[in-house]
C-alpha positions as CSV (number, residue, x, y, z in Angstrom):
1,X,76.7,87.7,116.7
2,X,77.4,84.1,116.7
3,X,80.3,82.7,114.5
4,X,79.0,81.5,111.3
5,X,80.8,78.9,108.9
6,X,80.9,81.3,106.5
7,X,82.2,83.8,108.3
8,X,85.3,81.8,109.5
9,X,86.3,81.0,106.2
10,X,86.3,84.5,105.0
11,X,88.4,85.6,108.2
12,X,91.2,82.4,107.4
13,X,90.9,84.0,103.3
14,X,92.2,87.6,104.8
15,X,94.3,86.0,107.7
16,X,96.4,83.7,104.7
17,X,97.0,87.0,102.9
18,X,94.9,86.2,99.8
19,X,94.2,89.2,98.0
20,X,92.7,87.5,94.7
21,X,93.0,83.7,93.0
22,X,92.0,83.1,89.8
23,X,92.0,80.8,87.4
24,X,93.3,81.2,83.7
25,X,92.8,78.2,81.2
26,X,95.1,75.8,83.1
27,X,97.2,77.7,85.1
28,X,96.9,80.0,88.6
29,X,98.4,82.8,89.5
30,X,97.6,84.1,93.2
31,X,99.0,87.5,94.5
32,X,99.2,87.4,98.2
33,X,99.5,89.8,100.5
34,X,98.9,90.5,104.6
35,X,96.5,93.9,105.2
36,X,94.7,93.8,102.1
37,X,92.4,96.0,103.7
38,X,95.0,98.9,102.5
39,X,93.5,98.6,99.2
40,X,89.9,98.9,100.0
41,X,88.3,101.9,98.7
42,X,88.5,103.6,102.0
43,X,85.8,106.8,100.9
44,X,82.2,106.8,99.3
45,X,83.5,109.3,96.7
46,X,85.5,107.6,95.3
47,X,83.9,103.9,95.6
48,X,81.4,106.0,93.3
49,X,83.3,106.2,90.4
50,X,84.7,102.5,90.4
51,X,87.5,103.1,93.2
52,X,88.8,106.4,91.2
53,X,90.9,109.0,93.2
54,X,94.4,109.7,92.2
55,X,93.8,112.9,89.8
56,X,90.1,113.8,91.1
57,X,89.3,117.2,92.8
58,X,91.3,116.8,96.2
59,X,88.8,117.0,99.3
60,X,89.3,115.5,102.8
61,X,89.8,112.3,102.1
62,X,92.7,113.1,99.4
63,X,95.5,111.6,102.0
64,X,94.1,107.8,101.1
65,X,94.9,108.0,97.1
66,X,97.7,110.7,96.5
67,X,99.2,112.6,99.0
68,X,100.0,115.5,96.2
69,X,96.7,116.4,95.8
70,X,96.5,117.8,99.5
71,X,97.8,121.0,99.3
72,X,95.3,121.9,96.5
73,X,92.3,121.6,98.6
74,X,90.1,125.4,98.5
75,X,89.6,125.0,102.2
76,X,91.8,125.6,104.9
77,X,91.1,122.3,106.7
78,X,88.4,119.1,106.1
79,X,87.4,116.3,108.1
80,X,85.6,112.7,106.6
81,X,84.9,110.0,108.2
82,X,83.4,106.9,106.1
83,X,81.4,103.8,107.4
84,X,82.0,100.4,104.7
85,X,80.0,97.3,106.0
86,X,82.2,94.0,104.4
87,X,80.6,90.6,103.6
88,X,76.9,92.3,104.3
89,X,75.2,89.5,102.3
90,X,77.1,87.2,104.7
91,X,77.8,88.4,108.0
92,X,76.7,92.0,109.9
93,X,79.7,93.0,112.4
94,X,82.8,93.2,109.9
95,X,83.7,96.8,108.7
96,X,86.4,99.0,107.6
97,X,86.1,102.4,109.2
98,X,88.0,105.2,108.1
99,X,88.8,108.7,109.4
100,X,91.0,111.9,108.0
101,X,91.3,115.5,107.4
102,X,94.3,118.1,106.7
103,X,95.2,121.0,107.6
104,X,96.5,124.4,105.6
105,X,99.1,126.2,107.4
106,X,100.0,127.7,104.4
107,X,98.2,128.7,101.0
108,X,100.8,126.0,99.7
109,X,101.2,123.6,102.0
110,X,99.2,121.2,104.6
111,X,99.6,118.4,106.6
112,X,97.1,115.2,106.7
113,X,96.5,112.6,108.9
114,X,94.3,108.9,108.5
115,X,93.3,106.2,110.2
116,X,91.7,103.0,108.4
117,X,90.5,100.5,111.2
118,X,89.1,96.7,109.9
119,X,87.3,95.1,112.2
120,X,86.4,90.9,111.5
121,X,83.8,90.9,114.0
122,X,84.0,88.0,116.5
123,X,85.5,84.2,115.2
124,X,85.3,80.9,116.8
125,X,88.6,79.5,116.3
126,X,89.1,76.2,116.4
127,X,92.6,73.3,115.9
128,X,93.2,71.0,112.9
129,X,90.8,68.7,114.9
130,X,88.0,70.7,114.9
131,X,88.9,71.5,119.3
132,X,87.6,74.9,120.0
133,X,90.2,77.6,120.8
134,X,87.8,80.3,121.8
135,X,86.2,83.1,120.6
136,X,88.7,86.0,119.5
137,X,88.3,89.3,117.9
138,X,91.2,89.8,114.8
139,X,91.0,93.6,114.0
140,X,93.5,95.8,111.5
141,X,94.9,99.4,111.4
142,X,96.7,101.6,110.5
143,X,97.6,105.8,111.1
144,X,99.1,108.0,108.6
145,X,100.5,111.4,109.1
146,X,101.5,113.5,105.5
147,X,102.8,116.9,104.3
148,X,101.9,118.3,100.9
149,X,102.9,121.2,99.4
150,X,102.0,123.2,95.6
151,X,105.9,123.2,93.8
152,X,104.2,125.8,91.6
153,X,100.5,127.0,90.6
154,X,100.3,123.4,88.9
155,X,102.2,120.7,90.4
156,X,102.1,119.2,94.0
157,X,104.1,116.7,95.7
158,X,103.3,115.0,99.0
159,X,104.9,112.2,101.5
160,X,103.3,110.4,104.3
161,X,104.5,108.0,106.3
162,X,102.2,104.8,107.7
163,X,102.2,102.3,110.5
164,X,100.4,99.2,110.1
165,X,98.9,96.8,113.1
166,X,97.7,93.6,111.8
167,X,96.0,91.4,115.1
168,X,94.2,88.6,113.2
169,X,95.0,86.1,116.2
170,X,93.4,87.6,119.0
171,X,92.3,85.3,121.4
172,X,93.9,82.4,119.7
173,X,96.3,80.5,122.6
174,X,100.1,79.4,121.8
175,X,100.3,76.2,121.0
176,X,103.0,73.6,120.3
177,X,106.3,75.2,118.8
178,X,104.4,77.9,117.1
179,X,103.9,81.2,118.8
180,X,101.2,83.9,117.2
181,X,101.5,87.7,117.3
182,X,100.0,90.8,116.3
183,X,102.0,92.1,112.9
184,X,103.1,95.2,112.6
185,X,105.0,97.5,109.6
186,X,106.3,100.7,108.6
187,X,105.4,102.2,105.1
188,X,105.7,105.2,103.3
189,X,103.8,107.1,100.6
190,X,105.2,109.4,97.6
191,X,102.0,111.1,95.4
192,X,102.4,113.6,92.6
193,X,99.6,115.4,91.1
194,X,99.4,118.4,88.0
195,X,96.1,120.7,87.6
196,X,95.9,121.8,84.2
197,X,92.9,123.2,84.3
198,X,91.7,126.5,83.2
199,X,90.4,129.7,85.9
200,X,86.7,128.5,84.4
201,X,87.3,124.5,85.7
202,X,88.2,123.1,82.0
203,X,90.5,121.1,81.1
204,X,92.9,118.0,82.3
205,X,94.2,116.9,86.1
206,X,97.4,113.9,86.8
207,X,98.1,112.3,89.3
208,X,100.7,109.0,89.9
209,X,101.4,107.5,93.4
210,X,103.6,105.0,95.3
211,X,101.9,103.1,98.6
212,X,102.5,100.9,101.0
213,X,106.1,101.2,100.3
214,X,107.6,99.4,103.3
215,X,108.6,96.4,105.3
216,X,107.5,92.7,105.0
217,X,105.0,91.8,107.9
218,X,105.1,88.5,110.5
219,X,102.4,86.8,112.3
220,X,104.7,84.3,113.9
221,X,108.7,84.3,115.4
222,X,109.9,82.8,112.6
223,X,111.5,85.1,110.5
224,X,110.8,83.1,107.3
225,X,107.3,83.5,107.8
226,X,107.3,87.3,106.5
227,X,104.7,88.5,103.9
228,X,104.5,91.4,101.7
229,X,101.8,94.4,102.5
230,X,99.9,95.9,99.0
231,X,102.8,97.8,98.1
232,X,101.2,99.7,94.8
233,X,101.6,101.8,91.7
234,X,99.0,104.1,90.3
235,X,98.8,106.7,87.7
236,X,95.4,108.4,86.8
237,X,94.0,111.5,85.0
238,X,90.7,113.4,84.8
239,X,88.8,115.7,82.1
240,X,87.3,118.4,83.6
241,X,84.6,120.9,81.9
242,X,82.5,123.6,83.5
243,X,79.5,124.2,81.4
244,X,78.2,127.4,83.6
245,X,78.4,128.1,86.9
246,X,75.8,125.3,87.9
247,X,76.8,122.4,85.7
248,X,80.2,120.4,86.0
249,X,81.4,117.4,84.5
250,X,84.6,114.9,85.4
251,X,85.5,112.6,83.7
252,X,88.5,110.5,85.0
253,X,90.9,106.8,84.4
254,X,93.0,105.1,86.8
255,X,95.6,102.5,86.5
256,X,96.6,100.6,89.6
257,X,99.4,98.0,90.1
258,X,100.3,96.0,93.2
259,X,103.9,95.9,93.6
260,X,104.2,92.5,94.7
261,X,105.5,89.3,92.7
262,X,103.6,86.6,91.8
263,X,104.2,83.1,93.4
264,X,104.1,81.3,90.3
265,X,103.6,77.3,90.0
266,X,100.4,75.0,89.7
267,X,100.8,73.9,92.6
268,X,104.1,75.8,93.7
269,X,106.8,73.5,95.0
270,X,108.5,73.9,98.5
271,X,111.4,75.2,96.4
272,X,109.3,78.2,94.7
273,X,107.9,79.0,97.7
274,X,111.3,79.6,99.8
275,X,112.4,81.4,97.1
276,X,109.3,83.9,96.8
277,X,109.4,84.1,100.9
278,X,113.1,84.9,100.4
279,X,112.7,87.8,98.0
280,X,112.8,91.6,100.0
281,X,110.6,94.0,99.2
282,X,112.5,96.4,97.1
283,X,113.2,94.0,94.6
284,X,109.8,92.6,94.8
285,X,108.8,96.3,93.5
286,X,110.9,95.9,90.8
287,X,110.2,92.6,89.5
288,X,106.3,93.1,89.7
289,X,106.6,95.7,87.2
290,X,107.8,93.2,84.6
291,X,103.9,92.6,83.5
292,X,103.0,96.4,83.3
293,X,100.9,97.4,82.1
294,X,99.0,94.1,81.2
295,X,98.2,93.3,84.9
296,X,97.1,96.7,86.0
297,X,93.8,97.1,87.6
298,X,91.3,99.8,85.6
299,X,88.8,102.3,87.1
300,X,87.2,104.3,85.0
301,X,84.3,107.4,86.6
302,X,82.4,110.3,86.4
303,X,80.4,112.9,88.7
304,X,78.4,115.6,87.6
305,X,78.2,118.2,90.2
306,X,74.9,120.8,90.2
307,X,75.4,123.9,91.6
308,X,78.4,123.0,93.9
309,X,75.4,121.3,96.0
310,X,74.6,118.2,94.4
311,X,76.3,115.3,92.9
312,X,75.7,112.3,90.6
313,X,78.2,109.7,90.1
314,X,79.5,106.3,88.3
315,X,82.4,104.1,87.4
316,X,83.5,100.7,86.5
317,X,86.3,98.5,87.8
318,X,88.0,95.9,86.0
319,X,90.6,93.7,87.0
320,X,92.2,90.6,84.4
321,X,91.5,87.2,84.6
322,X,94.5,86.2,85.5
323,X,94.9,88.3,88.2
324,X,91.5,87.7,90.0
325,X,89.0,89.0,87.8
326,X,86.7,91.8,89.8
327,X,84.6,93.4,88.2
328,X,81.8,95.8,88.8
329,X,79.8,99.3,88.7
330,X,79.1,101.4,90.6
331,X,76.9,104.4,91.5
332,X,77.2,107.3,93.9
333,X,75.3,110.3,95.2
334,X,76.9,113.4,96.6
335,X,75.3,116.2,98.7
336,X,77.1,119.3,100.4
337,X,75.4,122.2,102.1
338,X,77.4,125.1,104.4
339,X,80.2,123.0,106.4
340,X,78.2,119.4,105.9
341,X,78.4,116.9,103.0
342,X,77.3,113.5,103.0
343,X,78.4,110.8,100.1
344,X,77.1,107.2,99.0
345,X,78.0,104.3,97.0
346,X,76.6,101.2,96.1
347,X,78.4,98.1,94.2
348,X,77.0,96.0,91.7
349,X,78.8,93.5,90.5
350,X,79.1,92.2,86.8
351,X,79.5,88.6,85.3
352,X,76.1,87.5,86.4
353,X,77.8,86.6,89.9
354,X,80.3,84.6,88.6
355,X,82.4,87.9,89.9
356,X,81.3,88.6,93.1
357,X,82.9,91.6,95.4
358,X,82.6,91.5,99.2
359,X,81.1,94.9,98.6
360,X,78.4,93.3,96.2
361,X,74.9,95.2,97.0
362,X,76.0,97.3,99.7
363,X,75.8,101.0,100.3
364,X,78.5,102.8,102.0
365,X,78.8,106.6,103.1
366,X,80.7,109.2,104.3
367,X,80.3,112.4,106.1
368,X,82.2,115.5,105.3
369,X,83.3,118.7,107.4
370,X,84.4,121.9,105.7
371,X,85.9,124.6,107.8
372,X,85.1,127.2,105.6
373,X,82.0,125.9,103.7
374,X,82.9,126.6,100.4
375,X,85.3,124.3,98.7
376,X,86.0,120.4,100.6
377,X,83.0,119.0,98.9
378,X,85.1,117.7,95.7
379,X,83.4,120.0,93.2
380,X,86.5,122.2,93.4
């Protein structure tokens, strides 16, 4: 398509890092990061129920929000793949496209693998002077390979491990002293999870994980030109009741932090900024957690399941002031039958626009195999 206004300043928003600015009586706080697409809900399950996924039913997708959860999937093996347009109202040929499945070599253990691809479509770029530079096509990814296995009947632990490729300057020529590159990082993943519940589906499921935990990423050769990636926190839990056979109920609440620090000032001065560029990312993790819980982002869902077959969901997302204030609803739709199911979700946002999502009025899905056909639906 050709390059809108519009759609150049969106692709500058994600190429500066800007994960949310807001504004707070008189003051602004901005968290910044490079590959924000990490935290995009990256399944339609779960971007049902307001972006909640670290204690739900595992299912194929279960590698993306807790790598614990993997090894208590029913089936020996699952495969999704989910389709998420981005900026629909604005612009038709950016996407996130995701892809995973695990295997069980054992009833205890399994191995996963992921890919998460963001594409920007195609950008004009052009110099301070307004000089065309060409047409380039910035894209994102990233592959993760994991291994979960049960500690007991009740508790899981998984690891994976994560490379990132960030190529927002494609296209864009070398010129004067600086010199653009693809970005590129290493990160790892630690996820616990607890069933409680009973043999009859009642009762409670836990999860907490650590992503993203890795490296500092560069655009450029200078090596004080490093930004963090969406290292983050989460903790969640579920309520779980099986009426009969046919009717099931979830109820679930996540808390998500980004471990990153805040570049405080209004505007920052040059000497806040060198000293926020100089900070590395363990002690970044460290100091972020100094405003936990207050800054953590909420999800709250449900899904109804009838007769393993059929599935209604909804959640909410909510997300301080102060710390970019997104909010919204959501609703989703599940279907499995044999080896096939199929998921949707659709965004609405709250605040009478004020709060706008680049999600806002869009509907996402995903498609689901089962190897056996009777348990990688998520109505375990």
């Amino acid at each position: 398509m050709r390059p809108t206004a519009s759609k150049l300043i969106a692709s500058l928003l994600i190429f500066g890092g800007i994960l949310s600015t807001a504004r707070a009586q008189d003051k602004i706080n901005v968290v910044t990061t490079a590959v924000p697409f990490l935290r995009i809900s990256p399944d339609a399950r779960a971007g049902g129920m307001g972006d909640l996924g670290l204690a739900t039913s595992p299912d194929a997708s279960s590698g993306f929000w807790n790598m614990g959860k993997v090894a208590f999937n029913e089936s020996k093996g699952g495969v999704a793949a989910t389709y998420t347009p981005w900026l629909k109202q604005l612009v038709n040929d950016v996407y996130l496209a995701s892809l995973s499945g695990y295997y069980k070599f054992a009833d205890d253990q399994a191995i996963n693998v992921g890919l998460r691809y963001f594409s920007l479509g195609n950008i004009q770029f052009t110099d301070g002077a307004g000089n065309s530079w060409g047409n380039g096509k910035p894209r994102e990814f990233s592959i993760d390979a994991g291994y979960s296995r049960k500690l007991s009947d009740k508790f899981g632990l998984g690891v994976a491990l994560r490379y990132i490729n960030s190529d927002l300057t494609n296209g864009v020529p070398t010129t004067g002293s600086t010199s653009y590159k693809a970005g590129s990082a290493v990160a790892g993943d630690i996820g616990l999870y607890y069933d409680d519940k009973t043999e009859a589906g009642n009762g409670f499921t836990f999860g907490a994980a650590l992503t993203n935990l890795g490296s500092k990423i560069s655009y450029t050769s200078n090596a004080d030109q490093k930004d963090f990636i969406p290292a983050n926190f989460g903790i969640g839990a579920t309520w779980n009741k099986s009426f009969d056979e046919q009717n099931k109920l979830m109820i679930g609440l996540d808390l998500n932090k980004l471990l990153v620090p805040t570049l405080e000032g209004n505007p920052p001065t040059q000497q806040q900024i060198d000293d926020y560029r100089k900070q590395g990312p363990v002690s970044s993790w460290f100091k972020s957690f100094s405003d936990f819980p207050g800054q953590a982002n909420v999800s709250i869902g449900a899904e109804y399941w009838y007769n393993n077959q059929f599935a209604l969901r909804a959640g909410y997302y909510y997300e301080d002031k102060s710390r970019g204030n997104r909010r919204y609803f959501t609703a989703g739709l599940g279907l499995k039958y044999n080896i096939f199911g199929l998921n949707f979700s659709y965004l609405a946002p709250s605040g009478s626009g004020v709060t706008q999502n680049p999600l806002s009025n869009t509907m996402r899905f995903s498609v689901l195999f089962d190897l056996d056909g009777d348990g990688g639906g998520g109505n375990e």
